[in-house]
C-alpha atoms as one frame of an Amber mdcrd trajectory, in Angstrom:
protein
  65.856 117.404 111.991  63.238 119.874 110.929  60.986 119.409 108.250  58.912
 122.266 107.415  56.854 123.991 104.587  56.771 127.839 105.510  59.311 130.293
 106.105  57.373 132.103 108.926  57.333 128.787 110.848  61.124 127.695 109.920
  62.117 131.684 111.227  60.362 130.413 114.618  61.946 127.305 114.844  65.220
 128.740 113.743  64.423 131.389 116.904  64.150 128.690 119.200  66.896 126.569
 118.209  69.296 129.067 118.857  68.421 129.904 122.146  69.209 126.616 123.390
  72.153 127.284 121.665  71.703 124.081 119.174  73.471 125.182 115.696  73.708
 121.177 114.640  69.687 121.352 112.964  68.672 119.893 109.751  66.407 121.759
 108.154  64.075 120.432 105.480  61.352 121.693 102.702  58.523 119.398 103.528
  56.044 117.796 105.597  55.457 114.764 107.507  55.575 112.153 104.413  58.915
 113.815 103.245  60.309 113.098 106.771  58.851 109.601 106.895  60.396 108.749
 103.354  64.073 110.257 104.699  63.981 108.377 107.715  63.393 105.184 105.837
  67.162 105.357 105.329  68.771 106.732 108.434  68.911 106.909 111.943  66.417
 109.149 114.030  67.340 112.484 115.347  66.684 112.939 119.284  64.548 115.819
 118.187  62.413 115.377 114.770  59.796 118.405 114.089  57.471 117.425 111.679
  54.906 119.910 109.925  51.039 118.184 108.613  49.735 121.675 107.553  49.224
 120.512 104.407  48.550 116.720 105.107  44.715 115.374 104.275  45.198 112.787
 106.743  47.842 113.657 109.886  46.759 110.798 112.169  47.566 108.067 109.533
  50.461 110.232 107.992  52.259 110.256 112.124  51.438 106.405 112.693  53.663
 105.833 109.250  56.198 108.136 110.412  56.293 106.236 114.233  57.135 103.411
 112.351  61.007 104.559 111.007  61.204 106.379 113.960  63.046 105.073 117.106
  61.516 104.960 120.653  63.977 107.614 121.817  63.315 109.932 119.444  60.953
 113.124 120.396  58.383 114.360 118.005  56.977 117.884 118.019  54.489 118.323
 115.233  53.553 121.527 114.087  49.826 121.973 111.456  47.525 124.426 110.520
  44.165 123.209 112.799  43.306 124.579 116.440  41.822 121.034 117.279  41.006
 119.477 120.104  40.708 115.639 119.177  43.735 115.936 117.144  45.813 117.497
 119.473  44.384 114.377 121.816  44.986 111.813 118.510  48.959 112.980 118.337
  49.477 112.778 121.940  48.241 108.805 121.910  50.408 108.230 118.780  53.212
 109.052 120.729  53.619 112.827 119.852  55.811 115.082 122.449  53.284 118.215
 121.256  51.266 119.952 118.944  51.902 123.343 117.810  49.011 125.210 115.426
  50.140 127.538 113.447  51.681 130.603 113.904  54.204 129.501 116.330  54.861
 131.192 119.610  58.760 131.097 120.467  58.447 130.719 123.797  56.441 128.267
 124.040  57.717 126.038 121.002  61.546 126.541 122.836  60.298 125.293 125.956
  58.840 121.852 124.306  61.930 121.671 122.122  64.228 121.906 125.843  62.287
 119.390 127.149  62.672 116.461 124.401  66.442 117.160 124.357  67.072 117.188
 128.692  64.935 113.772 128.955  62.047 115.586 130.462  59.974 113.008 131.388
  56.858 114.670 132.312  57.027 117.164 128.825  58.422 114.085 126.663  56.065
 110.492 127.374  57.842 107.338 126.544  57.176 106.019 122.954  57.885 102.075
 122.726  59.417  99.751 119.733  58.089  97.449 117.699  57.176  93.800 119.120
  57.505  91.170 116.715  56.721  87.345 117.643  57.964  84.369 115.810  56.077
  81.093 116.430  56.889  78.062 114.337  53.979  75.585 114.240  56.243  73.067
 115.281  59.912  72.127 115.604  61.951  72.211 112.073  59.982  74.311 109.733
  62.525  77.532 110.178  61.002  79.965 112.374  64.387  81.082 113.969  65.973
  81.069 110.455  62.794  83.553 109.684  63.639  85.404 112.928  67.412  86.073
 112.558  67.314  86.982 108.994  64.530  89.670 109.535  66.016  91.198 112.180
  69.779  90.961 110.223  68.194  93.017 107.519  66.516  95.392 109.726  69.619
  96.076 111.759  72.210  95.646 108.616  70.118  96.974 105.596  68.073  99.368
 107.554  70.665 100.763 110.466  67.146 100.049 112.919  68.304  99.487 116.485
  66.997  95.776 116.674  67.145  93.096 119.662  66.387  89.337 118.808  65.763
  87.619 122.341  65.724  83.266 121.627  63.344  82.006 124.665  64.533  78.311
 123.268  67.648  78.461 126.464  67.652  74.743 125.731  67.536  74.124 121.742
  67.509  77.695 120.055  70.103  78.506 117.601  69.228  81.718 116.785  73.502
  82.804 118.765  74.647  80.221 116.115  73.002  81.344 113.112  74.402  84.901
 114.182  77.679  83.654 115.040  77.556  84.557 118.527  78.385  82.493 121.293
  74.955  82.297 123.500  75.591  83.383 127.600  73.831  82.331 130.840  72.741
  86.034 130.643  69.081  85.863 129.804  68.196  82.974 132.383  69.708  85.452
 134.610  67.878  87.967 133.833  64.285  86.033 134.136  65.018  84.606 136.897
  65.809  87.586 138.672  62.766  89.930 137.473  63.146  91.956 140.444  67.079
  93.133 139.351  65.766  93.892 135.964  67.246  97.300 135.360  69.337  98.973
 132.267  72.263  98.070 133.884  71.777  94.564 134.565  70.270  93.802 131.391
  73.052  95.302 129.622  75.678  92.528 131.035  73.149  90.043 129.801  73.532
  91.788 126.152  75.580  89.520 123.037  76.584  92.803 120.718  76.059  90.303
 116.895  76.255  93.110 114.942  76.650  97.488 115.954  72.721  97.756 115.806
  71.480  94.500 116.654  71.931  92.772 119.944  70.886  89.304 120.887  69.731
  87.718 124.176  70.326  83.895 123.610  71.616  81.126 126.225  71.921  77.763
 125.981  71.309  75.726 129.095  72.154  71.558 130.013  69.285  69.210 129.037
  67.013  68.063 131.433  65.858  69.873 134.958  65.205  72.940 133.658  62.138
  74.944 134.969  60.349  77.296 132.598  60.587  81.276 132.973  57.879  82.777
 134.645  55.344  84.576 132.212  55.293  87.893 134.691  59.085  88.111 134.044
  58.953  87.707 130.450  56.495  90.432 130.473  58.782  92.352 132.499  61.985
  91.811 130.415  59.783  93.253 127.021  58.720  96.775 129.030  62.530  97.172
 129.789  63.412  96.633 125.912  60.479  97.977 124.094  61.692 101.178 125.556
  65.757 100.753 123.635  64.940  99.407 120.717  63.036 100.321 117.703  62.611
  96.347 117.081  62.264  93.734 119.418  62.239  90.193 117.822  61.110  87.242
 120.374  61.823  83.594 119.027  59.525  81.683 120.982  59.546  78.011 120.987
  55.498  76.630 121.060  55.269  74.991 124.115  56.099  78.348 126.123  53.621
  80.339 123.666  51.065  78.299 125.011  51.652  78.863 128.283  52.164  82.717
 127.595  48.781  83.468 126.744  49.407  87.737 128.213  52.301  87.613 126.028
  51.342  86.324 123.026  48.304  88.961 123.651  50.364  92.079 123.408  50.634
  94.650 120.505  52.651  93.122 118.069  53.152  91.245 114.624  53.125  87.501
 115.240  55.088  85.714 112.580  53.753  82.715 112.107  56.038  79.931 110.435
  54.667  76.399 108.551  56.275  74.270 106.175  54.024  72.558 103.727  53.263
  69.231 105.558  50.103  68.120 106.196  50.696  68.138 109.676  52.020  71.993
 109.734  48.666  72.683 107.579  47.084  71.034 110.583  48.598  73.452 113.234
  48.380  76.460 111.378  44.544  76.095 111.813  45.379  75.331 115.460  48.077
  78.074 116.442  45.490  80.489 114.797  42.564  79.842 117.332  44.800  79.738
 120.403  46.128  83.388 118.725  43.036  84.554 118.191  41.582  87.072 115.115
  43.509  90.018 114.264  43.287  93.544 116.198  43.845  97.231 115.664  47.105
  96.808 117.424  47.778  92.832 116.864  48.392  91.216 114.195  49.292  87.663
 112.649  51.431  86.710 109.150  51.307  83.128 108.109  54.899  82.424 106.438
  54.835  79.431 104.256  58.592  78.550 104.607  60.448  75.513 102.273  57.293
  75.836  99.278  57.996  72.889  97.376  60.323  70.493  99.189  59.893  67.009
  99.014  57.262  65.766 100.504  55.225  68.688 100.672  51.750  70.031  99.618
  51.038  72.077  96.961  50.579  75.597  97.831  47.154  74.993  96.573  46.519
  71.942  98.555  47.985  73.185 101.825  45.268  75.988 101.456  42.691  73.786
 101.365  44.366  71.446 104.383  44.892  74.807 106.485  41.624  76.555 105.929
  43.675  79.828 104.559  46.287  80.816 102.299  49.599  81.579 103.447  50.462
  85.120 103.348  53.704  84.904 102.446  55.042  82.076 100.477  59.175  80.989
 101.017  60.319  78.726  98.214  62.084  75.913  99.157  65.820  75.775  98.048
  68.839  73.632  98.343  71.241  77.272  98.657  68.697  78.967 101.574  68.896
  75.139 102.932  73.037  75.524 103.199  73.152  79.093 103.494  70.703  78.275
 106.734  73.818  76.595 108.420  76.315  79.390 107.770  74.352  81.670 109.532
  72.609  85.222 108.379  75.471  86.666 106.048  75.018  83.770 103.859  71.484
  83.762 104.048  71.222  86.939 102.998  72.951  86.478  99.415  70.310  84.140
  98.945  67.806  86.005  96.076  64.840  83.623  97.107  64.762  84.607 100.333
  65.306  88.012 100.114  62.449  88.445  97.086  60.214  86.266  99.207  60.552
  88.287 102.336  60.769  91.610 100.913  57.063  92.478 101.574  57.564  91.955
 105.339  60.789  93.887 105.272  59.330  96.767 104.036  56.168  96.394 106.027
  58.879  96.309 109.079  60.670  99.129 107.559  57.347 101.526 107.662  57.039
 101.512 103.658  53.921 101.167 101.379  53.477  97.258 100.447  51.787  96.281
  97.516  50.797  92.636  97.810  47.920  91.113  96.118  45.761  89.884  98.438
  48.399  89.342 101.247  47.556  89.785 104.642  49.708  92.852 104.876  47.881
  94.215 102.230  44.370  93.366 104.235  45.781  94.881 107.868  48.152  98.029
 106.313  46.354  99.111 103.851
């Protein structure tokens, strides 16, 4: 796809294109926000040439686009500046190249050749998304959290989404897909060494055509813990497949993880209104640590108003913050929970209460008073 705002530059491209005898190109009046808004909605190209010449700001403009992009998809951006530090700002954002306008054929063919053979010296890796979900403690709906974003990612989104469930002794995470978990990922972290395409992809439950699921569910008693290194090991191999990689972990391994729970990512952190989860919120938050450039963490308030809960305005108080995103409790997201993801997502509470981290997910603007999204995006 091909989204440019000059003729002289789309001649060029056109040039180039049909050298390499492609004749299957999209071609689009428009720049780089035009291509982030159609992307929104559909699956990445392989090849995706993106024009900023008449962008004010190209760095944040490309980091918005990166995030409805997938990992395997190869971005050539063309503009209107001969400069230096943004040529070196696109290359760290992931870009394959930058052209400055005008185009030289040769040159843009040759960069165009080597997105589309794999070229892996001409075309760096980009990686997915990471996104962590921690409940403060057992029962307050973290993997319920988990499953459904991904779902609507994968469903409502067509994303290419993996939901790993480190629980290999309690989490439910198969069930509320209605998959049947697998002894493939103990296999596959206990055998870091053998962790290749090929024998991750027998570890693979296929839930859904875009979102796939590692999930097992091991005996009770005399299991030892995965190894941190080959947890680390396991998210290189899948950052680099999927646009989203969702990792339910259960607390006592993120406490032990500390490198993992370090990485670039969006933690999703998940309370109920108890005391005691108002408690652990303050806790989980220092072990976490404060919010980076490229780290992040979203306090979910999940089951607002159930029995026996605080007030939103008194679990502030008890937790030392506000949540950032509030989930109100109800008795059809409480049923819907135990018919798995389908159900849950006819359920308009959940939906309108999770719609701002959706569309954060989803690389679109987010408009939320005073919400932690609104603090770290912008």
């Amino acid at each position: 796809m091909i989204f440019v705002q000059d003729r002289v530059s789309e001649g060029v491209i056109r040039q180039s294109l049909s050298d390499l005898n492609i004749g299957a190109a999209q071609f689009v009046n428009g720049g780089v926000s035009a291509a982030t808004s159609d992307l929104a909605n559909r699956p990445s190209p392989a090849l995706l040439i993106v024009d900023i010449g008449k962008t004010s700001d190209p760095l944040v403009e490309i980091k918005q686009l990166a995030n409805v992009c997938e990992p395997s998809t190869g971005v050539i951006v063309i503009g209107e500046s001969n400069d230096i530090s943004l040529y070196r700002e696109l290359k760290e954002a992931g870009v394959v190249e930058y052209f400055y306008k005008p185009l030289v054929r040769n040159l843009f063919r040759e960069a165009c050749s080597a997105v589309l053979s794999g070229d892996p010296v001409k075309s760096p890796p980009r990686t997915g998304r990471l996104i962590l979900t921690l409940g403060v403690r057992g029962g307050v709906g973290a993997t319920t959290i988990a499953t459904r974003s991904a779902w609507h990612l994968a469903m409502e989104r067509e994303r290419r989404v993996l939901l790993a469930d480190l629980d290999v002794c309690m989490g439910d995470a198969a069930l509320q897909l209605g998959a049947v978990p697998t002894k493939g990922l103990r296999e596959v972290l206990e055998n870091p060494g053998r962790m290749d395409e090929l024998f991750l992809d027998r570890a693979l439950i296929h839930a859904t055509p875009r979102l796939d699921l590692l999930a097992s569910l091991e005996n009770l008693g005399g299991f030892t813990p995965f190894k941190e290194d080959a947890v680390l090991s396991l998210l290189a191999v899948l950052l680099r497949h999927y646009r989203y990689v969702f990792v339910d972990i259960p607390g006592a391994a993120a406490a032990q993880m500390t490198r993992v729970m370090q990485l670039p990512s969006l933690c999703l952190l998940v309370s109920d209104a108890r005391l005691v989860s108002a408690r652990d919120v303050g806790r989980w938050s220092t072990l976490i640590g404060p919010n980076t450039p490229d780290r992040a963490t979203l306090h979910i308030l999940n089951k607002a108003g159930a029995h026996g809960g605080l007030s939103e305005e008194q679990f502030a108080k008890a937790a030392g913050v506000a949540p950032d995103v509030v989930v109100p409790y109800g008795r059809d997201i409480e049923e819907a929970a135990m018919l798995g993801t389908e159900s849950l997502a006819k359920c308009g509470g959940m939906t309108r209460a999770l719609g701002p981290v959706f569309r954060e997910l989803a690389g679109e603007a987010v408009e939320v008073e005073r919400s932690l999204i609104g603090r770290l995006f912008g």
